[in-house]
N, C-alpha and C positions, 0 to 999 in steps of 0.2 A: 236518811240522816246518819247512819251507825255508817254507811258507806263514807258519806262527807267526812264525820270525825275521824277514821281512820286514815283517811287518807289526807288529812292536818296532820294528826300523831307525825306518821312517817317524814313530811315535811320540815318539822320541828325539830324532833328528836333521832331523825336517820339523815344524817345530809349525806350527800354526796359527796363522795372522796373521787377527784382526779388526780393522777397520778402520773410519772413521767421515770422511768428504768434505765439507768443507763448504767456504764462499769462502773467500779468503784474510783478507780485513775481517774477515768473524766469527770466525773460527780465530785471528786475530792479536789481534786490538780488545778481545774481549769478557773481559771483567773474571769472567765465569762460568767460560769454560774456564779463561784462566788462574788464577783461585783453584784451582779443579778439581787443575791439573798441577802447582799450587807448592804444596797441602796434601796430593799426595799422593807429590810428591818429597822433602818433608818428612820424613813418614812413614815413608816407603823407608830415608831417612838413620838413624833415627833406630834403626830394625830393621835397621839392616846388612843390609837385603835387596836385591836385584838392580835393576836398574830395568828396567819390561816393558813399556813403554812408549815413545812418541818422536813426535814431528810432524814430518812433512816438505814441504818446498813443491813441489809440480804433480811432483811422480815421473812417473815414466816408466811406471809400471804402469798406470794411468791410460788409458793408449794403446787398451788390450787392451776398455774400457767404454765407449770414444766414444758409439757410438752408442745405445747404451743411457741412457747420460748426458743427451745433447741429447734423447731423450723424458721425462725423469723431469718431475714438477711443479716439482722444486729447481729446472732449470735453466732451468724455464719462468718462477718468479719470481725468480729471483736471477741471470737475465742479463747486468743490469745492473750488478753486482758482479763476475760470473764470464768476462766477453769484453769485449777491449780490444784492438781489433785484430784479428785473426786467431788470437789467442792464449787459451787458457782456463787463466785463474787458480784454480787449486785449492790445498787444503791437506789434511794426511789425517793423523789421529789414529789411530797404530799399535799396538797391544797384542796380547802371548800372551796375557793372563790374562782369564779368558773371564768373569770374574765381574765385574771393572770396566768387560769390554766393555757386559756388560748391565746395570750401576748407570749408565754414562752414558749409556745410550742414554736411559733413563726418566728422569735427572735434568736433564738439558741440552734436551731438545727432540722433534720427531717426525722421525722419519728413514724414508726409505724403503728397501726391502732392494732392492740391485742386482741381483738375481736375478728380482725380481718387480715391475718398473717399471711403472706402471700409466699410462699419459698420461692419461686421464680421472681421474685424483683428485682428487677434489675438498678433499682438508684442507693444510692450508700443508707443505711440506715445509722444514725448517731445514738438509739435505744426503740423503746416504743413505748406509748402509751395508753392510757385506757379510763375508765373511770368505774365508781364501784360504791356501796352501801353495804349498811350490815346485813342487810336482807338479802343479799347476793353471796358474800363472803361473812361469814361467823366472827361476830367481833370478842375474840379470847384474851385475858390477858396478853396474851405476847402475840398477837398474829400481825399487829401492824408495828410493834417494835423494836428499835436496833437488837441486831444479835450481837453482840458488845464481841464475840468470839469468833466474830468472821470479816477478819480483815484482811484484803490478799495480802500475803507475804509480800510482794515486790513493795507494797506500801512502809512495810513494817521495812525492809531492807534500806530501803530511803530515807527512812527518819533516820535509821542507826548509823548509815553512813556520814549525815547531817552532825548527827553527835560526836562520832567517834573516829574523825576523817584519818588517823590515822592508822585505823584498819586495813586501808588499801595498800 
């Protein structure tokens, strides 16, 4: 019995976080995601349903994949996007709901599973993904949210050029 309720509790009160990694450029820029999260916050609105979903910038949970990260093929081709400094620009597409986790993996792009990083791959990777609980990862104040202080420069260089065109 104490087995059974335990393993409700976790069900209830630990869901499941899937998640999807990718630069902050393509997580910000791309006109696919954002259609993607503004037709289905739409959606949401319109069904008075929850939202289960959220983007965050370079989180702290991140931390826990370093090294797994610096072998995937993502970080082998989108280096250049992804380090600016000593720093690694990421962005991470959060969802409970395990059915748009798998509509957008297949609609947006190829993603690699964090779990199974292969250095020798050979097909383009667009980020990777994974899934996760607090019972896996420490749920902290700040481990799943934006770090408000880590936006790549090139982003920042683009709004201000936006602003201020005659800078150039």
């Amino acid at each position: 019995m104490l087995i059974f309720l335990e393993s409700l509790f976790k069900m209830v009160f630990m869901p499941t976080y899937y998640y999807f990694v990718m630069s902050q450029q393509e997580m910000l820029e791309s006109s696919i995601v954002e259609e993607i999260l503004r037709e289905r916050s739409a959606a949401y609105i319109a069904r008075l349903k929850p939202q289960d979903f959220w983007v965050s910038i370079s989180p702290s949970f991140l931390s826990f994949f370093q090294k797994k990260i610096t072998k995937s093929r993502f970080f082998f081709e989108k280096k250049d996007l992804l380090i600016s400094g000593d720093q690694l620009f990421t962005s991470v597409l959060f969802t409970t709901n395990k059915d748009f986790f798998n509509w957008f993996k297949l609609r947006y792009g190829d993603f690699e599973n964090i779990q199974a990083i292969n250095p020798n791959r050979q097909v383009k990777s667009d980020g990777f993904y994974g899934k996760t609980n607090s019972e896996s990862i420490p749920i902290l104040d700040d481990t799943w949210k934006s770090r408000n202080d880590v936006l790549h420069p090139d982003l920042y260089l683009k709004r201000y050029n936006k602003l201020l065109p005659f800078l150039d």
